[in-house]
N, C-alpha and C positions, 0 to 999 in steps of 0.2 A: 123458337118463338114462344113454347109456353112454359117455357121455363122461365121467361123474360117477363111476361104477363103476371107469371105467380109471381116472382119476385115485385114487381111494379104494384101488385093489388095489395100484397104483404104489406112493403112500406107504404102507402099510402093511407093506411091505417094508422101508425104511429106518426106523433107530432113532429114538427120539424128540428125541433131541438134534437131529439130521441135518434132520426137520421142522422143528422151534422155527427150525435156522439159514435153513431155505429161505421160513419164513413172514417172519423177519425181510430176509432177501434183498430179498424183494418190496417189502417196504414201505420197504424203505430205496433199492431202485432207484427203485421208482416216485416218490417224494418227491423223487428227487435231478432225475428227470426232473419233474416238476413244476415243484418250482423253477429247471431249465436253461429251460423254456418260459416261464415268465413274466419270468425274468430277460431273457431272447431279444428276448420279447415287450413290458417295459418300455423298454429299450433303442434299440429299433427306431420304437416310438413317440415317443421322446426324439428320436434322428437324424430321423425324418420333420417332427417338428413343427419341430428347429429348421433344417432343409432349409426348409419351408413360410415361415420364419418367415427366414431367412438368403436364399435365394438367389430367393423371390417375393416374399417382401414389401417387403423392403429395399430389391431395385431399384426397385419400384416410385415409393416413395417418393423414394428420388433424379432418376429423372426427370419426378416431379412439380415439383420442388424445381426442375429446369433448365426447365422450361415456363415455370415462376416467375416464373423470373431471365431470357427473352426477350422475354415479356409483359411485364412492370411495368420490369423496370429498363433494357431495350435498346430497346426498339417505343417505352415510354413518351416515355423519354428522348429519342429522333429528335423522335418527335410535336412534345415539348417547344421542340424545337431548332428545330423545322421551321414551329414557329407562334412561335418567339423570345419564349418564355415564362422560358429557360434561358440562360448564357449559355457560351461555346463550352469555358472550363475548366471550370466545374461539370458541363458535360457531360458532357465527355474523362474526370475521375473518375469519374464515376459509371458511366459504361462502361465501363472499364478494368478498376474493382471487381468490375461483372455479367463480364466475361468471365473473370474469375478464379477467382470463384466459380463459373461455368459450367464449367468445366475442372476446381477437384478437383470438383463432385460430379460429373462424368462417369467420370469415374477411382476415384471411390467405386465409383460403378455396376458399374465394369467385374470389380473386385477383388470384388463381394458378387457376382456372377455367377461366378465362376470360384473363390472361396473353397471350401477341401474341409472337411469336420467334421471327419474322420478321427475315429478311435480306437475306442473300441471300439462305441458306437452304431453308426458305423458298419458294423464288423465285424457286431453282431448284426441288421443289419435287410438284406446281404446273405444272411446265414447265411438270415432265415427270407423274401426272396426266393426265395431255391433252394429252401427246404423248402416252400414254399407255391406252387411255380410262376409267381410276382407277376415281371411285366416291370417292367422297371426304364425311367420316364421319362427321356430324353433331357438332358443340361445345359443344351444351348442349340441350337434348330433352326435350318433355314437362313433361316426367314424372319427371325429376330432377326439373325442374322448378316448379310441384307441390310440391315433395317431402318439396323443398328448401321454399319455401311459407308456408308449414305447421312445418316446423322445426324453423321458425322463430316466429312465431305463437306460438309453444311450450314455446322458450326462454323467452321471453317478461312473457309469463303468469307463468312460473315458477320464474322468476326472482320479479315479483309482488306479490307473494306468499310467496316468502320467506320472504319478508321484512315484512307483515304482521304477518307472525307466529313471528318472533325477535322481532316485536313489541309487541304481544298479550303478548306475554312471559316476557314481562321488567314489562308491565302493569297487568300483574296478571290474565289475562283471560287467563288461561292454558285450559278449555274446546273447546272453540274455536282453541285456540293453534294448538291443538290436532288431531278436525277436518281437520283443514287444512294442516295437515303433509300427512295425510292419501290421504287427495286429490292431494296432490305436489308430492305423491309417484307412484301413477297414471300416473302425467305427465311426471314423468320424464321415465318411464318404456315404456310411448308412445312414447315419442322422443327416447330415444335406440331405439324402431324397426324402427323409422323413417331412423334414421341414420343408423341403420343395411340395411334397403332398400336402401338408397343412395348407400351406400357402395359398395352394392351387383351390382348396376346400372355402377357404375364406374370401377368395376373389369370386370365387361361384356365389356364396352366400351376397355377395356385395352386387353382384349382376338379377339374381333373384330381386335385392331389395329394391335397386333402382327401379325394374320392371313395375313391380307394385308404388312403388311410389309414383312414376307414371299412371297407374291404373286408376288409384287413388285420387291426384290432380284432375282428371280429365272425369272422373266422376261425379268431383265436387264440383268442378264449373259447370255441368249441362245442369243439377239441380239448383247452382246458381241463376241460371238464365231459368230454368221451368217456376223458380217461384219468381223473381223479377218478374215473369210473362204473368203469372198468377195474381200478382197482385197489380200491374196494368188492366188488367185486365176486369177486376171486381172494382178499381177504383173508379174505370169509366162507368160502369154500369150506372154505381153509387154517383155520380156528379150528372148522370145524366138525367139520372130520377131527382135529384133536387135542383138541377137548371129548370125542369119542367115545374118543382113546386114555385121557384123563385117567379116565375112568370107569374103563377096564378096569385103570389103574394103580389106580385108589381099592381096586376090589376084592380087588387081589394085595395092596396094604398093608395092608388088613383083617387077611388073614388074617397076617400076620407081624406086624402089632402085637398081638394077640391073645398070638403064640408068646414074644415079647419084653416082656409084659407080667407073662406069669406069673415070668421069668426074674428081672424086676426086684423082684416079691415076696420072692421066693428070696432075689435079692441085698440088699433092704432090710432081711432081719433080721438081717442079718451084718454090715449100716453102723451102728445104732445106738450099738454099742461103742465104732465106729473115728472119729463123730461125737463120743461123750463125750471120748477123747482128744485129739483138735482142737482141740477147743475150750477143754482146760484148756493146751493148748501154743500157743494164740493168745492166751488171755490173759496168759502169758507174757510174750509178743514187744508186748502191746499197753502193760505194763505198762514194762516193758525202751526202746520209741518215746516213751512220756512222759515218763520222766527223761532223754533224748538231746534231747526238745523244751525239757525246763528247762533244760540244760543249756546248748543252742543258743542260745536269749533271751536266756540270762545275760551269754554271749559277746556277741552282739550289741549289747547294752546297751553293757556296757563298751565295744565298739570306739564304739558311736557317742557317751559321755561321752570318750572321747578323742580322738575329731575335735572335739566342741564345745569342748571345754578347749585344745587346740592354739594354736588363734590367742591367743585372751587369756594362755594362759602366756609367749607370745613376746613378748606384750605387755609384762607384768610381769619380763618379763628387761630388756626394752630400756630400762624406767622405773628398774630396778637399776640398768645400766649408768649412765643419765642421771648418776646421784648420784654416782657415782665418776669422770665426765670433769666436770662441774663441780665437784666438789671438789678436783680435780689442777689445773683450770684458775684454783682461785682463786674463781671464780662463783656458788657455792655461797649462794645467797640462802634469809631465810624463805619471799618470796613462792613461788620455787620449789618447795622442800620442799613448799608446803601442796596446791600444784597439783598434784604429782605424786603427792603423799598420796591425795586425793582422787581424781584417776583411779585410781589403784591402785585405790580401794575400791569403786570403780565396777564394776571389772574383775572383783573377788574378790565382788560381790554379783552378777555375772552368771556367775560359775561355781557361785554358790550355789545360783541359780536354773537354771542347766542341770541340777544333781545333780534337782533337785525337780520339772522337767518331766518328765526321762527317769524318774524315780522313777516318776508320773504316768500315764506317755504310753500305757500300754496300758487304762488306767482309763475308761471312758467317762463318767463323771461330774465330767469337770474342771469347773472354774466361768468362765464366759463374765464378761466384764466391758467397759464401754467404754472405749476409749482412743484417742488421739490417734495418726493413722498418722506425720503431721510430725515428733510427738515419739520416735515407734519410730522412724524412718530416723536421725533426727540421734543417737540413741544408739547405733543400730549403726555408724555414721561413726565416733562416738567411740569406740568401741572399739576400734576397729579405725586410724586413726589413726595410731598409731607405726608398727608395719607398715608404710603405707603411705606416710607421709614419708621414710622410710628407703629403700624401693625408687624415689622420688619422684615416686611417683603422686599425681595429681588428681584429687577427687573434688566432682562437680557435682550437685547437688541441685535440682531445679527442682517445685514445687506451686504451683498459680496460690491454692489458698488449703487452710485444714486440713478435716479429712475425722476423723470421730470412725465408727468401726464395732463393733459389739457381736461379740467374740468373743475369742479366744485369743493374749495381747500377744507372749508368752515362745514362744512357739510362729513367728510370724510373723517375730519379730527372728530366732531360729536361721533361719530361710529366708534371711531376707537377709542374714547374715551367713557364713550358706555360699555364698552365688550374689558377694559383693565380695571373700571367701579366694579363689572359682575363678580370678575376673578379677585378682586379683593377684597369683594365682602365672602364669596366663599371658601377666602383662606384664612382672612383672619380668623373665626373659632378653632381654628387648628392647632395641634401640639406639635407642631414638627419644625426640624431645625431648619428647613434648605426650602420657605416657601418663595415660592419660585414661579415669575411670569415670562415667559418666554415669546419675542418676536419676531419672527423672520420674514421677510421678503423676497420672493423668485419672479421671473417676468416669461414670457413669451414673448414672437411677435408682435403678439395685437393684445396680451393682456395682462394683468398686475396680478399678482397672488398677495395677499397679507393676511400673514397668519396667527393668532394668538392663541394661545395655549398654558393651561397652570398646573400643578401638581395638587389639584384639591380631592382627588378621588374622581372626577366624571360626574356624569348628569343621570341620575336613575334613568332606567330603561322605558319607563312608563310615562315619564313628563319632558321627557329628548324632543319628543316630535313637537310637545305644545309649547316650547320656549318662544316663539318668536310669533304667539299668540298674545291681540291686545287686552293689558290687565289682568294675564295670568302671570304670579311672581309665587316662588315660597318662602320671601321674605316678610316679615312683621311690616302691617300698614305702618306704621313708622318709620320704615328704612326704605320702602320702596313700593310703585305703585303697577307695575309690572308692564310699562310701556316703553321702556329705553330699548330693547331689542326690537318691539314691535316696530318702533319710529327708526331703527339701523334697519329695518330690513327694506321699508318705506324710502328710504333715502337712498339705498344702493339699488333698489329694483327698477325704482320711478324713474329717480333724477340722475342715476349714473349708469343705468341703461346694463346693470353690472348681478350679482346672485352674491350670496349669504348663505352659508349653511353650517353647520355644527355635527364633531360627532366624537365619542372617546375614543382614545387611544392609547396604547404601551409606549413610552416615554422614556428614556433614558436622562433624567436629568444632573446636569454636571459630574458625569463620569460613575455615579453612582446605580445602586439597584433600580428596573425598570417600574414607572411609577404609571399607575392609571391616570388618564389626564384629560381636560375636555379641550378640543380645540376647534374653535370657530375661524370660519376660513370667509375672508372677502374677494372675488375675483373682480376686477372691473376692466372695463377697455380706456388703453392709454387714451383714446380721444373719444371722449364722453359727446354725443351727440344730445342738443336742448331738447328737453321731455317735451314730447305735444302735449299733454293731458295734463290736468289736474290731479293730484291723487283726492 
């Protein structure tokens, strides 16, 4: 109780601010130790277990593995030779093999003995050594280092044995031979208990370690729970002594909301007036922002009827020119004429149809109908066509068959014939023989993939993300106003309920070397449902 009082007289002294920072203090020391301990604490069990698991169990397992390879494939083998079961080369391999394999796992053995974890497990399981007063097991005691000394010892002299029995035996001293099988059976029966003692050394060391790692765990959680409880504990204190200040603040703002209640009576008869004002000089400014919003649309509109009209006017120039260099040339045929006629009107019934989409486009009752996606690609091809002969681009069309979807035909065509303008203004400054626009089409159940992609090199990595941002372009205000992607992506999100996205890729185009490439990909649903909303 008067530990509770001096604490309670202490903070009441400092301001309320000064509490708040010291209860937060706490709890964010205490947490931070929390988490330094378990982090300690996981770590250390990580280094132990793979201690346990590296430097006990592993050897183990290796000179289980050399016991093995004494017994079955060296002992046997003599046996074999000794009762002329075997004959003297299949022997010599087969011993030659066991002692080879005897020697790296020895050498396995020796390297998972003497392998360190290092890092930071390690670091944290001396850390909480020290902090926990835990001795640290030994690497390797002497009795291993005898063991390991006399097993070495064994090897060598077995291995010098053997080759002498293969040699007695080619050379025809079979009595000698004989002896020395006898004696090699000895050694090798030594080194098994040798190794069986190692063994045994290292399974002890591995029951020692598990104990301590036990010891270890069950240490680390009761100081987990003693500071847990430590810091329940200072946190109540600290929230109990500012529940008690929060009162006495409730009471001081009692009385000054009271003071600045009446003030605001006062002041609300004299806002009345200054509200009727406001609000006739807001309507104002609301009325003034709605003709700047028609105003803005109008504009809009028009830029984006003058991006959609761009390409087909150049169209309709180059089809001008057409008549006038086959007319000077002499060439000047009906068949011509009727052909160029006719794309002409081609051209002039899709500027028709531009005026009457963007007429449309903000109307949410356009009329859905179905149409042939095969026959949409190959029209935006042709429109586009002279253009693209001219710059001498190639354009590849691949559908494994036609695909009919219920929705918006004049809508989809401006898509894709804003996404084959991009890719050919970004090829034509190129030097390369094979420019190249590529389209495929694949479907699912429920939706349409179409995809366009060119060989122009890709999209810098820095301005990918902002393409399909409105009025951003890296074309010269001359050639472009950088809203034909924003309004594709406006039209596939809005009114075909569908995504747009872009991104580079490795390309193999026409059998040749793999070319960087950007390809913008349209997904829609075969039945486009009418947009509620306005964009």
């Amino acid at each position: 109780m008067h530990f509770y009082n001096f604490i309670n007289e202490y903070l009441d002294k400092l301001t309320f601010s000064n509490k708040t920072k010291i209860l937060i203090a706490i709890i964010a020391s205490s947490m931070m130790m929390i988490g330094f301990l378990m982090f300690i604490s996981l770590f250390a069990i990580k280094f132990d277990y793979e201690t346990l698991y590296q430097k006990r169990t592993i050897p183990q397992v290796e000179l289980e593995e050399i016991k093995d390879v004494y017994t079955v494939n060296i002992y046997d083998t003599f046996y074999d030779l000794k009762e002329n079961n075997i004959d003297i080369d299949n022997a010599d391999e087969v011993i030659s093999l066991a002692k080879q394999i005897a020697h790296n796992r020895w050498k396995n053995y020796n390297q998972s003995i003497h392998k360190d974890i290092g890092g930071i497990p390690e670091f944290a399981s001396n850390w909480l050594d020290f902090f926990l007063f835990r001795k640290s097991l030994p690497p390797k005691n002497y009795y291993q280092k005898g063991m390991t000394s006399k097993i070495e010892e064994k090897m060598i002299r077995i291995n010098s044995q053997s080759s002498k029995i293969i040699t007695n035996l080619r050379v025809g001293n079979d009595e000698k031979a004989l002896t020395t099988i006898n004696e090699i059976f000895l050694e090798i029966n030594s080194i098994n208990i040798y190794l069986s003692n190692l063994i045994t050394s290292h399974l002890k060391e591995a029951i020692a370690e598990k104990n301590r790692n036990d010891t270890m765990f069950k240490t680390s959680i009761y100081m987990l729970i003693l500071l847990i409880g430590l810091v329940f504990f200072l946190s109540i204190i600290i929230s109990l002594i500012l529940i008690n200040h929060f009162k006495e603040l409730h009471n001081s703002l009692e009385t000054k909301v009271d003071i600045k209640t009446k003030e605001l009576r006062l002041l609300n008869n004299s806002l009345e007036k200054r509200i009727r004002t406001e609000v006739r000089n807001s309507r104002k400014k609301d009325q003034i922002m709605f003709q700047q919003a028609r105003l803005a649309s109008l504009g809009e509109m028009l830029q984006n009827i003058a991006h959609q009209w761009r390409q087909p006017l150049g169209a309709l120039t180059m089809i001008i020119q057409s008549f006038q260099s086959k007319f000077l040339s002499g060439k000047l045929t009906e068949e011509f004429i009727d052909s160029r006629v006719e794309d002409a009107g081609v051209l002039a019934k899709n500027m028709s149809d531009t005026l009457e989409d963007f007429r449309t486009f903000f109307d949410p009752n356009k009329s859905h109908k179905n149409f042939s996606i095969k026959k949409m690609i190959e029209k935006s091809i042709d429109l586009t066509k002279y253009q693209l002969e001219k710059e001498g681009i190639t354009v590849s069309f691949s559908m494994p068959q036609d695909i009919y979807i219920y929705g918006f035909e004049n809508e989809l065509t401006h898509v894709l014939l804003n996404l084959i303008n991009n890719s050919k203004d970004a090829l034509s400054p190129l030097e390369i023989t094979n420019k190249t626009i590529l389209i495929t089409v694949t479907e699912t159940s429920v939706n349409v993939f179409i995809k366009v992609l060119d060989n122009a090199g890709g999209i810098q990595r820095d301005i990918i993300a902002k393409v399909f941002d409105p009025y951003f372009t890296t074309k010269h205000k001359s050639v472009g106003t950088g809203i034909g992607l924003y309004m594709s992506k406006q039209m596939v999100e809005k009114h075909m309920s569908g995504e747009i996205w872009c991104k580079n890729i490795q390309y193999k185009i026409d059998d040749s070397k793999l070319s960087k490439c950007a390809m913008f990909t349209i997904e829609i649903p075969k039945k486009i449902e009418a947009d509620k909303e306005e964009i």
